[in-house]
C-alpha positions in Angstrom: -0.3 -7.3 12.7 -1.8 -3.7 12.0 -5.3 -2.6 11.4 -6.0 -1.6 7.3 -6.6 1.9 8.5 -3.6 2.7 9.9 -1.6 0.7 7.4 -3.3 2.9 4.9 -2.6 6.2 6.9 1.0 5.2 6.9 1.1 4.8 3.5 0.1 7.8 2.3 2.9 9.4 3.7 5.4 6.9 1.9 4.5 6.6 -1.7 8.5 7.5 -2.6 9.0 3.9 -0.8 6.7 1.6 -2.6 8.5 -1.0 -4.6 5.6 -2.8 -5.9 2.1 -3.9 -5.6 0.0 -6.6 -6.6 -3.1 -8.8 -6.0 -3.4 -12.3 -7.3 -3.5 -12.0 -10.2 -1.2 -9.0 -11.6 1.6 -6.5 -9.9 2.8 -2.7 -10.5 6.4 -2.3 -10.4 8.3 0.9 -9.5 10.6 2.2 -12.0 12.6 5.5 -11.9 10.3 7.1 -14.4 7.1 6.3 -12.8 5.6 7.9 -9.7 3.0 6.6 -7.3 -0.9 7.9 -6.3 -2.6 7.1 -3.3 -6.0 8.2 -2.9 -9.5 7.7 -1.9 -12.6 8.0 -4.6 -16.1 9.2 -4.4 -17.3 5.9 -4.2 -15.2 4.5 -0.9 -12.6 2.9 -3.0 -8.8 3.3 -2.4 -6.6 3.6 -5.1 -3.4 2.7 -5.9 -1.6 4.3 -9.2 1.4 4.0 -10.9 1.6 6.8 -13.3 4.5 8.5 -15.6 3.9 11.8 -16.1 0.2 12.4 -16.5 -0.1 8.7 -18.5 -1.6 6.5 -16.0 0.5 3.0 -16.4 -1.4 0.5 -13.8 -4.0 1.2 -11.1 -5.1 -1.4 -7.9 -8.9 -1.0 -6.6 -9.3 -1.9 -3.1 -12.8 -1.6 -1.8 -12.8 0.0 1.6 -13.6 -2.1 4.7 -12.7 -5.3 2.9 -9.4 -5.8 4.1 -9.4 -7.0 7.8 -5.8 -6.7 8.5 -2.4 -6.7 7.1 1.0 -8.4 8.3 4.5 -7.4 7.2 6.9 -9.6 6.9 10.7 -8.9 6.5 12.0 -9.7 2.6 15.7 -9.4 1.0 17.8 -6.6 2.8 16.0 -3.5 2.2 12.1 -4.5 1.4 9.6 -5.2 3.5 6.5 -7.1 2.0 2.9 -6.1 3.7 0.3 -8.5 2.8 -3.4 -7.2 3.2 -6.2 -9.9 3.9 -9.3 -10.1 3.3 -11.9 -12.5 5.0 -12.7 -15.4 2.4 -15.2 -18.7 2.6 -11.9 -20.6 4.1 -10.9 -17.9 6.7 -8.5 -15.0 5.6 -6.7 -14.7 2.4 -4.1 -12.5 1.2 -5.7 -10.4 -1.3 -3.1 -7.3 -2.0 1.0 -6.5 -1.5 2.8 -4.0 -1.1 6.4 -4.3 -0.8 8.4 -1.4 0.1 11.8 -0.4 1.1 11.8 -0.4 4.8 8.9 -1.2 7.7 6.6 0.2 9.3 6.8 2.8 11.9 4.3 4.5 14.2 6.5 7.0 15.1 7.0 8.4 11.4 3.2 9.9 11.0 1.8 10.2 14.3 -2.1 10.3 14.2 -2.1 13.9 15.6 -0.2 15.2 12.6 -1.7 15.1 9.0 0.0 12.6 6.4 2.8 13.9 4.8 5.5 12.4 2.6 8.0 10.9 3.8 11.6 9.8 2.0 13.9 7.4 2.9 
């Protein structure tokens, strides 16, 4: 189990890995033509594009401090599916996914070093 915050810092140095990501009720798909956008608004909101060129193609909206805590859970060889949840009326639900194409690891941005991108 991780803590959003350090999911998140991850992350941002992984966009090249992202295979998809979704919420209830859609999901962004990676394609060889599209790129992914991670990024923080103005309002406290975390973003999650898929764009192809300068054409934005799908975006996910997660409010900051909503998610409580994600778990990753080991898919088909090759993908690795984090689910982020969020505390609901009935205890905690799984709100967003990301699925990517290997797990996480600590030692790949440590927090004395700012994000960069890594490829795998």
């Amino acid at each position: 189990m991780l803590s959003f915050d350090e999911f998140w810092r991850w992350l941002l140095g992984h966009p090249n890995c992202i295979i998809s990501v979704g919420t209830p009720d859609a999901v962004l798909y990676d394609h060889d033509d599209f790129h992914w956008e991670l990024e923080a608004d103005g309002k406290g909101e975390l973003l999650v594009q898929v764009v192809l060129g300068k054409q934005l193609i799908g975006e996910v909206v997660i409010p900051k401090g909503v998610v409580t805590h994600v778990q990753a859970e080991e898919r088909e060889e090759g993908e690795v599916l984090f689910e982020c949840f969020v505390d609901g009326p009935e205890g905690p639900v799984a709100s967003y996914a990301f699925t990517l194409s290997h797990g996480f690891s600590a030692e790949d941005d440590p927090p004395e070093k700012p994000p960069g991108r890594w490829v795998h």
